[in-house]
N, CA, C and O atoms as CSV, one atom per row, in Angstrom:
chain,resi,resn,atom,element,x,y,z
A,1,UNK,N,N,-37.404,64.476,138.847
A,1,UNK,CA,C,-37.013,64.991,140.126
A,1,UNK,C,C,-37.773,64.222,141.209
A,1,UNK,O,O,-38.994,64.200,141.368
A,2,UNK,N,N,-37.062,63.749,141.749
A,2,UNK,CA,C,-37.377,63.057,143.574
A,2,UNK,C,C,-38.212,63.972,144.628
A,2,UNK,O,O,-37.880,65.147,144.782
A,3,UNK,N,N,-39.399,63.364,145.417
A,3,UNK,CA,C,-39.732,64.389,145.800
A,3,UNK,C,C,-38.926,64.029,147.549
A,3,UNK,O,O,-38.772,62.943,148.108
A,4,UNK,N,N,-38.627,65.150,147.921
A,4,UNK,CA,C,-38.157,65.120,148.784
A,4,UNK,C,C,-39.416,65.151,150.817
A,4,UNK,O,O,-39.589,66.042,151.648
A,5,UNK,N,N,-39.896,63.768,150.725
A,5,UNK,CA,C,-40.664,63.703,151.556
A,5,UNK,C,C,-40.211,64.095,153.040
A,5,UNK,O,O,-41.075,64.412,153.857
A,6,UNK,N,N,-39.264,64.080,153.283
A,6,UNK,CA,C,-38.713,65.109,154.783
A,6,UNK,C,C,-39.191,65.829,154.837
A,6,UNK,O,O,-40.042,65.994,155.711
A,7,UNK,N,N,-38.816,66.986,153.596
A,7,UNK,CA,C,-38.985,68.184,154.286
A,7,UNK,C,C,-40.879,68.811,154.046
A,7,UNK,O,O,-41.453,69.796,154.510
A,8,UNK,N,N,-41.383,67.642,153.081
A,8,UNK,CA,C,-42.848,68.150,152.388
A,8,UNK,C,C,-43.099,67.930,153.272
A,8,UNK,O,O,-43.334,68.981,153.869
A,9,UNK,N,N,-43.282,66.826,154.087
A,9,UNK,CA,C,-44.535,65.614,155.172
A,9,UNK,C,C,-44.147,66.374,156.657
A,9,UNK,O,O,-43.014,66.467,157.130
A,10,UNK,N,N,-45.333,66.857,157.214
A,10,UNK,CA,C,-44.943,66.559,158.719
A,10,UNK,C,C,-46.496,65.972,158.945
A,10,UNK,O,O,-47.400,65.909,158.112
A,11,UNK,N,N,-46.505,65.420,160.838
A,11,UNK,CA,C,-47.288,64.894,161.559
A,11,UNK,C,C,-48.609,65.278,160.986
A,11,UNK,O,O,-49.432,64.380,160.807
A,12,UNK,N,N,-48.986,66.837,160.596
A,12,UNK,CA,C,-50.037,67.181,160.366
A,12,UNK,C,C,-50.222,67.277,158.949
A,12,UNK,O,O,-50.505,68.349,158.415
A,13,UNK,N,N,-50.151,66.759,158.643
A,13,UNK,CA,C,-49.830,67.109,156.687
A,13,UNK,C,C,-50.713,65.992,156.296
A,13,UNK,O,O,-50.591,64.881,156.812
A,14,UNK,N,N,-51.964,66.366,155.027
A,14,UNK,CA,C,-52.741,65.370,154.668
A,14,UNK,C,C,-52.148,65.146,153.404
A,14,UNK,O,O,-51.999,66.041,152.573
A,15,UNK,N,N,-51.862,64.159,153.267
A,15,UNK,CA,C,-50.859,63.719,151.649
A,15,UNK,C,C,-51.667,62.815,151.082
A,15,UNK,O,O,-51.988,61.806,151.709
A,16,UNK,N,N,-52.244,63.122,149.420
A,16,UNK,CA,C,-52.758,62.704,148.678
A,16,UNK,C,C,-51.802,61.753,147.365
A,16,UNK,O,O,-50.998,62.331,146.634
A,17,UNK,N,N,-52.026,60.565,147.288
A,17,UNK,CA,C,-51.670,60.090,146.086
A,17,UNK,C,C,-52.195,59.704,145.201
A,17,UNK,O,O,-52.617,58.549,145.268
A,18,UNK,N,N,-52.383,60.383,144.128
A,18,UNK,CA,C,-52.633,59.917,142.755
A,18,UNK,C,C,-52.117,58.388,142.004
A,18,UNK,O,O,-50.941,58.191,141.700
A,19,UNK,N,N,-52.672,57.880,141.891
A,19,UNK,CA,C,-52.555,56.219,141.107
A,19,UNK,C,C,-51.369,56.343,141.725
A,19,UNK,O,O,-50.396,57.021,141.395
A,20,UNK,N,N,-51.558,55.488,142.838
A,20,UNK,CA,C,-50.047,54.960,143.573
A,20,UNK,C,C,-49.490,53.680,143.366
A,20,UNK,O,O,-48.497,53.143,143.857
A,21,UNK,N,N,-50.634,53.155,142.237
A,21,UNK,CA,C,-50.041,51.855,141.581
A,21,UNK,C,C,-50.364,50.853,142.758
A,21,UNK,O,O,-50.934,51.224,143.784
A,22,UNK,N,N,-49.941,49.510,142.522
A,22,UNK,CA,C,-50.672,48.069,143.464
A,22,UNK,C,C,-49.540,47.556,144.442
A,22,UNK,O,O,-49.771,46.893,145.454
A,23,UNK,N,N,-47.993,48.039,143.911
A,23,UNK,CA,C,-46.843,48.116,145.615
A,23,UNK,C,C,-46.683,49.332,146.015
A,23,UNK,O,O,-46.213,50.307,145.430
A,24,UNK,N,N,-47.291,49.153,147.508
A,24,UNK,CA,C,-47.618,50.118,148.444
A,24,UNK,C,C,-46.154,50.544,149.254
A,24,UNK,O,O,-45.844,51.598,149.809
A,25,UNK,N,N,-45.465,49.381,149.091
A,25,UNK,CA,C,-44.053,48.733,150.220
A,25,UNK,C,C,-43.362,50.287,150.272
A,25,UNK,O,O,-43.307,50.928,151.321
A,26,UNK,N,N,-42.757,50.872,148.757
A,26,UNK,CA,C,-42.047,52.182,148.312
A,26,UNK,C,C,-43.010,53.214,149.271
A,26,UNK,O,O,-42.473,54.044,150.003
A,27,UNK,N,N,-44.090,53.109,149.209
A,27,UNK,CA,C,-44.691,54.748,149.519
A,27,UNK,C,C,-44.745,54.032,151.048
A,27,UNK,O,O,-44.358,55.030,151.656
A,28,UNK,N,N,-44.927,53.117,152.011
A,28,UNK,CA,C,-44.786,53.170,153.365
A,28,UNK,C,C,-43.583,53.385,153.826
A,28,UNK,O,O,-43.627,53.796,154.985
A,29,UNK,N,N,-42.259,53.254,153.299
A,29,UNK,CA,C,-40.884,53.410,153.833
A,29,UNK,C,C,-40.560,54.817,153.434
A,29,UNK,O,O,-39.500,55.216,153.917
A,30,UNK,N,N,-41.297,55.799,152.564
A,30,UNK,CA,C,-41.116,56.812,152.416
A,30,UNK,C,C,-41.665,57.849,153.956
A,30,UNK,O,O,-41.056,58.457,154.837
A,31,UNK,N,N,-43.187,57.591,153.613
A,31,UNK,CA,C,-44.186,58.479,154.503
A,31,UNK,C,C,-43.797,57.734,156.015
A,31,UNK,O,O,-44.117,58.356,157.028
A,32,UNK,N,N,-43.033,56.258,156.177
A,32,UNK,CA,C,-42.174,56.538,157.928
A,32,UNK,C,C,-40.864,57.107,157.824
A,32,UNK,O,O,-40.261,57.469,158.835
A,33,UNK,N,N,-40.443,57.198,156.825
A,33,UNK,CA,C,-38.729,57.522,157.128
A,33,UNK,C,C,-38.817,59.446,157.171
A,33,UNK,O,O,-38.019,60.170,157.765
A,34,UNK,N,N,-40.205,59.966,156.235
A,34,UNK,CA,C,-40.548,61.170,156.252
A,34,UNK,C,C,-40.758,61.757,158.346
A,34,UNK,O,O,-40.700,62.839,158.932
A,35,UNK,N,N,-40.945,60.652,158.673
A,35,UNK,CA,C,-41.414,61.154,159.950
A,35,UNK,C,C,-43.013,60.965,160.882
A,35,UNK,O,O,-43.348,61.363,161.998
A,36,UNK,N,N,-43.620,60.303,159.993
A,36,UNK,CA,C,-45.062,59.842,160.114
A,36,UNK,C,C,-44.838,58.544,160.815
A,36,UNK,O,O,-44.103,57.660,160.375
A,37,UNK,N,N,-45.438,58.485,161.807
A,37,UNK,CA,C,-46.123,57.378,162.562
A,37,UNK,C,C,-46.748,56.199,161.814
A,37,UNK,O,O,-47.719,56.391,161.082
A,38,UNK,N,N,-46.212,54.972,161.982
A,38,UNK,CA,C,-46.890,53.696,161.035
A,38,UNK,C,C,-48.506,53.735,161.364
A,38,UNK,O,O,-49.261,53.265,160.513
A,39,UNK,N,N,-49.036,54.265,162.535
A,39,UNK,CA,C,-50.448,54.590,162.936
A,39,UNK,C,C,-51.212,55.421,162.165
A,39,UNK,O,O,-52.370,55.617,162.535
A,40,UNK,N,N,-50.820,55.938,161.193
A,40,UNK,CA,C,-51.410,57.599,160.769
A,40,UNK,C,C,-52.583,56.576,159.851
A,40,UNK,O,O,-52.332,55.638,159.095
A,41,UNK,N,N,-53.746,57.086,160.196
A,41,UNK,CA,C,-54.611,56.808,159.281
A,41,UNK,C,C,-54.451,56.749,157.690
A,41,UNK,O,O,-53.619,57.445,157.108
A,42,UNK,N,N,-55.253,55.924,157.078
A,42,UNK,CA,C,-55.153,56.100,155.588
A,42,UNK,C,C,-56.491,55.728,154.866
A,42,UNK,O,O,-57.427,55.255,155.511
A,43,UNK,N,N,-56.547,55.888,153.885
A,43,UNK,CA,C,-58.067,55.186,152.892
A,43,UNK,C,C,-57.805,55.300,151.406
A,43,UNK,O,O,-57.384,56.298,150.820
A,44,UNK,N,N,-58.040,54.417,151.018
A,44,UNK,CA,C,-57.540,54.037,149.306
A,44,UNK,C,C,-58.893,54.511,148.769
A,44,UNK,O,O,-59.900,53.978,149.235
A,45,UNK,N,N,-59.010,55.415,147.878
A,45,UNK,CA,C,-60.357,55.358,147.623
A,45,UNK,C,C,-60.261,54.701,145.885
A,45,UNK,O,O,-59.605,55.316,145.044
A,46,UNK,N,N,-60.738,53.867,145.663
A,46,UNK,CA,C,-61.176,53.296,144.076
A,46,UNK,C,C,-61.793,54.038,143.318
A,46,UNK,O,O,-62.138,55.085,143.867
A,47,UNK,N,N,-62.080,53.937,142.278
A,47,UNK,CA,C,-62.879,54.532,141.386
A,47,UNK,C,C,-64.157,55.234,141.685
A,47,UNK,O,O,-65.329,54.950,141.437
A,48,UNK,N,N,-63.247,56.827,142.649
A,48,UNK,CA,C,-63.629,57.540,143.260
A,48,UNK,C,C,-64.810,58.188,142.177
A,48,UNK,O,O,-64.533,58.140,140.978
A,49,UNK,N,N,-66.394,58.915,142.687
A,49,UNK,CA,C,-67.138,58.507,141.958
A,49,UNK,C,C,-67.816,58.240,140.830
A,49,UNK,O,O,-68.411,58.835,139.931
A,50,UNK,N,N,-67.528,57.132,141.175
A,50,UNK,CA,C,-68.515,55.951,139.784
A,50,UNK,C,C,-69.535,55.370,141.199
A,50,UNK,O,O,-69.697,55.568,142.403
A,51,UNK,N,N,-69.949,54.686,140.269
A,51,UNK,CA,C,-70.711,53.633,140.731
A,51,UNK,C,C,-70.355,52.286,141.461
A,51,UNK,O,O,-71.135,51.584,142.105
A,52,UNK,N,N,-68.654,52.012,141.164
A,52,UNK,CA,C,-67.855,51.101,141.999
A,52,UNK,C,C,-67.365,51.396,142.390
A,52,UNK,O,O,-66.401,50.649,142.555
A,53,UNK,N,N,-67.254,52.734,143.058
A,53,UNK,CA,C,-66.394,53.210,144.089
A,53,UNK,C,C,-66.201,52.230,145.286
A,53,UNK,O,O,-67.087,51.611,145.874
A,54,UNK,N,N,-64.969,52.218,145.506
A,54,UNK,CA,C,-65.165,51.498,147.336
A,54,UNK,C,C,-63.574,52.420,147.677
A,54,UNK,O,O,-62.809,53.084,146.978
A,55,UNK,N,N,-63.620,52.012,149.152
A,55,UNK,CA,C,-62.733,53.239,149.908
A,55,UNK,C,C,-62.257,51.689,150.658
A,55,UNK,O,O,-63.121,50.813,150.633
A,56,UNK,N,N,-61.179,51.418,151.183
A,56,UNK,CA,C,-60.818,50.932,152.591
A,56,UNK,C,C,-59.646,51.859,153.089
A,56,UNK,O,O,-58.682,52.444,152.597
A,57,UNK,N,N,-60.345,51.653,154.562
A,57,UNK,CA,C,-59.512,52.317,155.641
A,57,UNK,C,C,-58.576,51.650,156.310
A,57,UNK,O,O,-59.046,50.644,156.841
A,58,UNK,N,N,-57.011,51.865,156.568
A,58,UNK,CA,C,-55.748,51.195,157.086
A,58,UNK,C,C,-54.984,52.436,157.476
A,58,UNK,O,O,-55.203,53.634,157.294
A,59,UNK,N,N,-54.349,51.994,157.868
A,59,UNK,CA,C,-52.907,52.973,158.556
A,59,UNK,C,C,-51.871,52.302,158.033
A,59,UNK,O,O,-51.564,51.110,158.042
A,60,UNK,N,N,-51.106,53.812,157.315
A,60,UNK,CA,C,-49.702,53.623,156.724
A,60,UNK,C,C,-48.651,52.267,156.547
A,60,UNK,O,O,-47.876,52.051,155.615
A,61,UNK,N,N,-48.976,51.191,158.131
A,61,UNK,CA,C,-48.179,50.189,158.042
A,61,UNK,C,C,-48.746,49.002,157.289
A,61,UNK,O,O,-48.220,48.251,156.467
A,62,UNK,N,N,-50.456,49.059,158.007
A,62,UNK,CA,C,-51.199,48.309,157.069
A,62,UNK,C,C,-51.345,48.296,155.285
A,62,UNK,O,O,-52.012,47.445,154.696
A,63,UNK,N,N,-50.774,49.133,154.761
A,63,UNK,CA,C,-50.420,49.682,153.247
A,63,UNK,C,C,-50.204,48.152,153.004
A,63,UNK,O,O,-51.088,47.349,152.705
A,64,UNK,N,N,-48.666,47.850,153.213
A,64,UNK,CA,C,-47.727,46.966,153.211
A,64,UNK,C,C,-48.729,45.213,152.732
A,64,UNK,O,O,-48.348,44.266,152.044
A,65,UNK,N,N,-49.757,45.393,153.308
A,65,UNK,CA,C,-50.654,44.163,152.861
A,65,UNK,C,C,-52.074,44.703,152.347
A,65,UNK,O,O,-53.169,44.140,152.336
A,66,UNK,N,N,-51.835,45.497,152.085
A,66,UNK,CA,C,-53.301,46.053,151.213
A,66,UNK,C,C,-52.799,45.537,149.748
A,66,UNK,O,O,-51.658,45.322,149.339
A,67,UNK,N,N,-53.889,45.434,149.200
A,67,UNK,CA,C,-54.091,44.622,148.045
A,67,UNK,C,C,-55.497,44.131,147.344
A,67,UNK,O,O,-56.459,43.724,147.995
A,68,UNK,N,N,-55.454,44.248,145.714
A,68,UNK,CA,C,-56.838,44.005,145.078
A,68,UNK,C,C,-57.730,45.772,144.902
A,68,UNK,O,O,-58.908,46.043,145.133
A,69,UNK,N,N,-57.020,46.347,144.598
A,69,UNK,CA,C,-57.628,47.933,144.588
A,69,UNK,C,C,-57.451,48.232,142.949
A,69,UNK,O,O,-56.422,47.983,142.321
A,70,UNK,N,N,-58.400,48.690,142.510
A,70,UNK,CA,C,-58.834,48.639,141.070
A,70,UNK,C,C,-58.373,50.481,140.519
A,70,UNK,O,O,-58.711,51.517,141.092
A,71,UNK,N,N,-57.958,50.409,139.900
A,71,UNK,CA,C,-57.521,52.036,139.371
A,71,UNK,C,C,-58.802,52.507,138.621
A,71,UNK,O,O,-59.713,51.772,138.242
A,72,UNK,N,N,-58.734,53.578,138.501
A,72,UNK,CA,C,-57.912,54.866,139.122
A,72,UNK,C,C,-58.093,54.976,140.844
A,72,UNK,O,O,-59.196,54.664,141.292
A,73,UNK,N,N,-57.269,55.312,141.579
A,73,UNK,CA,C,-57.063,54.847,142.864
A,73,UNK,C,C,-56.673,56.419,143.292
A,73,UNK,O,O,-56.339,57.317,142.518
A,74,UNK,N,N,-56.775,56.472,144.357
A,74,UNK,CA,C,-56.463,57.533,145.838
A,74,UNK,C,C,-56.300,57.486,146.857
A,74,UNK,O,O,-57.180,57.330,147.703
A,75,UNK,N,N,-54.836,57.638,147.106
A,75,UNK,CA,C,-54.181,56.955,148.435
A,75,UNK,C,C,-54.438,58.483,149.280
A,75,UNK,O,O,-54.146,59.538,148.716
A,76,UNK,N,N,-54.953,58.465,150.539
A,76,UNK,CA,C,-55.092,59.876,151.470
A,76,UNK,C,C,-54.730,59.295,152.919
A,76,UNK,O,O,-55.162,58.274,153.454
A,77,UNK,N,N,-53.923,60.124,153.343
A,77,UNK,CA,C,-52.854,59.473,154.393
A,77,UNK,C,C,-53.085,61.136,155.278
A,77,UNK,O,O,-52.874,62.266,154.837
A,78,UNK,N,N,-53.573,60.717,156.602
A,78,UNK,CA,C,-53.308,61.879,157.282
A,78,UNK,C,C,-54.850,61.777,158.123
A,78,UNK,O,O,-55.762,61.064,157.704
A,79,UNK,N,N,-54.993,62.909,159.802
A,79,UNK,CA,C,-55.840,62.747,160.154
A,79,UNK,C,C,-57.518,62.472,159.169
A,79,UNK,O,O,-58.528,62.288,159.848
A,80,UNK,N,N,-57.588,62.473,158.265
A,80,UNK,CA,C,-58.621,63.758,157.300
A,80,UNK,C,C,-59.507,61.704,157.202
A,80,UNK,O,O,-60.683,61.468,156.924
A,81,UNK,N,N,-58.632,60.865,157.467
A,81,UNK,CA,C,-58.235,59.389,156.648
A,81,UNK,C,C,-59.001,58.464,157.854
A,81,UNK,O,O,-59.358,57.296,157.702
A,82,UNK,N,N,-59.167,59.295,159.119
A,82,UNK,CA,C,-59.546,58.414,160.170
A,82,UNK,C,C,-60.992,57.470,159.942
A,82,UNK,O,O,-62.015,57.911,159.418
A,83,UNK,N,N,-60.810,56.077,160.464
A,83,UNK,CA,C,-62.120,55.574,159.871
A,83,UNK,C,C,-63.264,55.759,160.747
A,83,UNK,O,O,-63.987,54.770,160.873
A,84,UNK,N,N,-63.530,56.632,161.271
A,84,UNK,CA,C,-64.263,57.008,161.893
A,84,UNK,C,C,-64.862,57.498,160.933
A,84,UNK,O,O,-66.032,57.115,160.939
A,85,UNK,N,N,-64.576,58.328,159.895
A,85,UNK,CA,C,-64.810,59.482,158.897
A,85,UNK,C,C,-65.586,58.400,157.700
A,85,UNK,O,O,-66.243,58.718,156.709
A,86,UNK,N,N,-65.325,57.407,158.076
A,86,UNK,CA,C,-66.165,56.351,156.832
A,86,UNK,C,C,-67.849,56.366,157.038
A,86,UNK,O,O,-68.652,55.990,156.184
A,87,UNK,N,N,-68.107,56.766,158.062
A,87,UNK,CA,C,-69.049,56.866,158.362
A,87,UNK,C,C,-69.951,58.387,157.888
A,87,UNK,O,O,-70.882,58.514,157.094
A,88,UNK,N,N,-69.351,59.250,158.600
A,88,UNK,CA,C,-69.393,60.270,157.901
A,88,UNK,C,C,-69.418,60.133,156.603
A,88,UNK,O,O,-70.556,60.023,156.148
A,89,UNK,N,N,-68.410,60.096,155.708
A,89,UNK,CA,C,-68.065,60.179,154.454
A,89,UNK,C,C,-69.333,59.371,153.520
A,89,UNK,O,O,-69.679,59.778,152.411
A,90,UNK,N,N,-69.879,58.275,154.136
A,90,UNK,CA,C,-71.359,56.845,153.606
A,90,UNK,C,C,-72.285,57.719,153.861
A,90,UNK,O,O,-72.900,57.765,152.796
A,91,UNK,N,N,-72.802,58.468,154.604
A,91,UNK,CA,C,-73.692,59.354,154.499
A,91,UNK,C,C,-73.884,60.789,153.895
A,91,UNK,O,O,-74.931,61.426,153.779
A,92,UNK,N,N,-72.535,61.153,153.522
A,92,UNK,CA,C,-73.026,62.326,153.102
A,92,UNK,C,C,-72.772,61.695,151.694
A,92,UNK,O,O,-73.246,62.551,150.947
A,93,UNK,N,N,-72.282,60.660,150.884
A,93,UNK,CA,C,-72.189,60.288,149.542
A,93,UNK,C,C,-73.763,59.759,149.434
A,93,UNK,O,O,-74.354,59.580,148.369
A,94,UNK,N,N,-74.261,59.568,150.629
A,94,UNK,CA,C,-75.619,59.233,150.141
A,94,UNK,C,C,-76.713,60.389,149.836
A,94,UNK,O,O,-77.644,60.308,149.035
A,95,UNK,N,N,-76.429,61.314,150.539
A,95,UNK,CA,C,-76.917,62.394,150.086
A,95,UNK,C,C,-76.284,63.248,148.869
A,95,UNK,O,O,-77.132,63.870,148.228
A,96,UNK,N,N,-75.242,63.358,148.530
A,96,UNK,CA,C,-74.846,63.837,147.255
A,96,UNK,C,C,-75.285,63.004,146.297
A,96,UNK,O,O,-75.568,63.533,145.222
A,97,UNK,N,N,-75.442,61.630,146.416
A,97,UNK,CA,C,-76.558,60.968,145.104
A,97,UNK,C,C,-77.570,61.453,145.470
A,97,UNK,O,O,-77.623,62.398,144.682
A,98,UNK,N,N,-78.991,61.592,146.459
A,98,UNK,CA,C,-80.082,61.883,146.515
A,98,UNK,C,C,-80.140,63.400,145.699
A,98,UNK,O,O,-81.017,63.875,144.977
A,99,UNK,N,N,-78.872,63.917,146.121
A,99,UNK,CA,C,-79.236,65.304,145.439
A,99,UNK,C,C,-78.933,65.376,144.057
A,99,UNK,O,O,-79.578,65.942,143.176
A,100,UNK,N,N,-77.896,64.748,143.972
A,100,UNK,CA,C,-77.847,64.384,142.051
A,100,UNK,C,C,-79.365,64.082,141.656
A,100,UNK,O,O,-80.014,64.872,140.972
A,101,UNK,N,N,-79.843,62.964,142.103
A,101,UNK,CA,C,-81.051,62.719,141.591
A,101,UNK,C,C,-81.987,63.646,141.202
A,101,UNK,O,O,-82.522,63.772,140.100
A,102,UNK,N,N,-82.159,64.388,142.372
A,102,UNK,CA,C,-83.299,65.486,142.631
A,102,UNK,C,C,-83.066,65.875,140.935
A,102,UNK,O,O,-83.671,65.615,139.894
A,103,UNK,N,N,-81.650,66.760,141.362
A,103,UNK,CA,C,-81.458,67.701,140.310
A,103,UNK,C,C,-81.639,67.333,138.729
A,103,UNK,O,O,-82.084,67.985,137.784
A,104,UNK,N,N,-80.876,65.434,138.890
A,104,UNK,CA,C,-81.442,65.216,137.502
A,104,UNK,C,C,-82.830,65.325,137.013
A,104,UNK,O,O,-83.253,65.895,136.007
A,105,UNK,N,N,-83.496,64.617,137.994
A,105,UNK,CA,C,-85.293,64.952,137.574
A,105,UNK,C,C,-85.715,66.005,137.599
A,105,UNK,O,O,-86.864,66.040,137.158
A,106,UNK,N,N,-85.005,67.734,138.185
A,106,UNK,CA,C,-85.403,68.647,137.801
A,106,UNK,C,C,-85.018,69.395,136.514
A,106,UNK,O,O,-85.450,70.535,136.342
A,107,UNK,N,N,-84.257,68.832,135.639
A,107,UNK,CA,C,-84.052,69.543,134.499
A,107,UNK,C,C,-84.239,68.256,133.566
A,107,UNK,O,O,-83.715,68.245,132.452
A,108,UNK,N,N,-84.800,67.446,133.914
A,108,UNK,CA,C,-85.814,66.790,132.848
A,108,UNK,C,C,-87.151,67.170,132.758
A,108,UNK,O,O,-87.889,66.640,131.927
Protein backbone atom coordinates (compact mmCIF):
# COMPACT_ATOMS: atom_id res chain seq x y z
CA UNK A 1 0.00 0.00 0.00
CA UNK A 2 1.12 3.62 -1.18
CA UNK A 3 1.33 6.03 1.36
CA UNK A 4 -0.71 8.69 0.56
CA UNK A 5 1.54 11.89 1.34
CA UNK A 6 -1.28 14.68 0.70
CA UNK A 7 -3.29 13.96 2.98
CA UNK A 8 -0.43 12.62 5.90
CA UNK A 9 2.11 15.83 5.33
CA UNK A 10 1.12 19.30 6.11
CA UNK A 11 3.44 22.57 6.61
CA UNK A 12 3.76 21.57 10.23
CA UNK A 13 4.25 17.92 10.19
CA UNK A 14 7.77 16.49 11.26
CA UNK A 15 8.22 13.39 8.89
CA UNK A 16 10.69 10.81 9.75
CA UNK A 17 12.31 8.34 7.30
CA UNK A 18 13.60 5.20 8.05
CA UNK A 19 16.53 3.89 5.58
CA UNK A 20 15.42 6.09 2.77
CA UNK A 21 18.01 4.40 0.77
CA UNK A 22 20.92 6.67 -1.38
CA UNK A 23 18.02 8.26 -4.28
CA UNK A 24 16.61 10.98 -2.49
CA UNK A 25 15.01 12.37 -6.13
CA UNK A 26 11.45 9.90 -5.22
CA UNK A 27 11.11 11.23 -1.60
CA UNK A 28 11.73 15.18 -2.75
CA UNK A 29 8.91 15.08 -5.50
CA UNK A 30 6.78 13.41 -2.99
CA UNK A 31 7.24 15.75 0.31
CA UNK A 32 6.81 19.02 -2.63
CA UNK A 33 3.94 17.67 -4.48
CA UNK A 34 2.59 16.73 -0.65
CA UNK A 35 2.59 20.50 -0.18
CA UNK A 36 5.93 21.28 1.63
CA UNK A 37 8.05 24.06 0.66
CA UNK A 38 11.51 22.99 -1.18
CA UNK A 39 12.89 25.28 1.97
CA UNK A 40 11.65 23.01 4.80
CA UNK A 41 14.58 22.05 6.70
CA UNK A 42 16.04 18.54 6.79
CA UNK A 43 19.05 16.37 8.45
CA UNK A 44 20.12 12.86 7.45
CA UNK A 45 21.27 11.47 10.49
CA UNK A 46 23.88 8.27 9.87
CA UNK A 47 24.52 5.74 12.08
CA UNK A 48 22.50 7.43 14.57
CA UNK A 49 24.30 6.54 17.87
CA UNK A 50 27.43 4.81 17.27
CA UNK A 51 30.44 6.26 17.30
CA UNK A 52 30.22 7.34 13.43
CA UNK A 53 27.38 9.01 13.68
CA UNK A 54 27.32 12.19 11.48
CA UNK A 55 24.03 14.24 10.73
CA UNK A 56 24.04 16.83 7.65
CA UNK A 57 21.68 19.53 7.48
CA UNK A 58 19.80 20.54 3.87
CA UNK A 59 16.39 21.44 2.90
CA UNK A 60 14.09 19.13 1.04
CA UNK A 61 15.41 20.52 -2.45
CA UNK A 62 18.94 20.15 -1.43
CA UNK A 63 18.02 16.15 -0.92
CA UNK A 64 18.25 15.98 -4.73
CA UNK A 65 22.30 16.29 -4.43
CA UNK A 66 22.91 14.86 -1.13
CA UNK A 67 24.98 11.97 -1.37
CA UNK A 68 27.71 9.48 0.38
CA UNK A 69 25.42 8.76 3.62
CA UNK A 70 26.25 5.39 5.15
CA UNK A 71 23.15 3.23 6.53
CA UNK A 72 21.36 2.79 8.72
CA UNK A 73 20.23 6.37 7.92
CA UNK A 74 17.38 8.98 9.15
CA UNK A 75 15.90 11.28 6.96
CA UNK A 76 13.87 14.14 9.46
CA UNK A 77 12.23 16.75 7.40
CA UNK A 78 10.30 19.45 9.23
CA UNK A 79 10.87 22.56 11.56
CA UNK A 80 12.41 20.04 14.42
CA UNK A 81 15.47 19.73 11.23
CA UNK A 82 16.50 23.47 11.39
CA UNK A 83 20.33 23.78 11.41
CA UNK A 84 20.36 25.94 13.87
CA UNK A 85 19.38 22.85 16.06
CA UNK A 86 22.90 21.27 15.06
CA UNK A 87 24.18 23.13 17.47
CA UNK A 88 21.97 22.43 20.03
CA UNK A 89 21.71 18.85 19.14
CA UNK A 90 26.46 18.76 19.37
CA UNK A 91 26.01 19.75 22.75
CA UNK A 92 23.60 18.01 24.31
CA UNK A 93 25.12 14.57 22.48
CA UNK A 94 28.05 15.72 24.28
CA UNK A 95 26.59 15.57 27.37
CA UNK A 96 24.61 12.36 26.92
CA UNK A 97 28.19 10.73 26.36
CA UNK A 98 29.61 12.53 29.52
CA UNK A 99 26.71 11.05 31.24
CA UNK A 100 27.01 7.60 29.74
CA UNK A 101 30.41 7.73 31.02
CA UNK A 102 29.69 8.82 34.49
CA UNK A 103 27.21 6.09 34.71
CA UNK A 104 29.48 3.53 33.16
CA UNK A 105 32.19 4.16 35.83
CA UNK A 106 29.51 4.07 38.38
CA UNK A 107 28.48 0.55 38.12
CA UNK A 108 31.93 -0.59 37.65
Amino acid sequence: MALDWTSAITPGTTVVVYMPGAAYAGLVDALIQSGLDPQTPCVVVSCAARKSQRMRWTDIAGLRTLGGIAAPALLIVGRVARSDAETITADLWKQLQATAVQDEQHIT
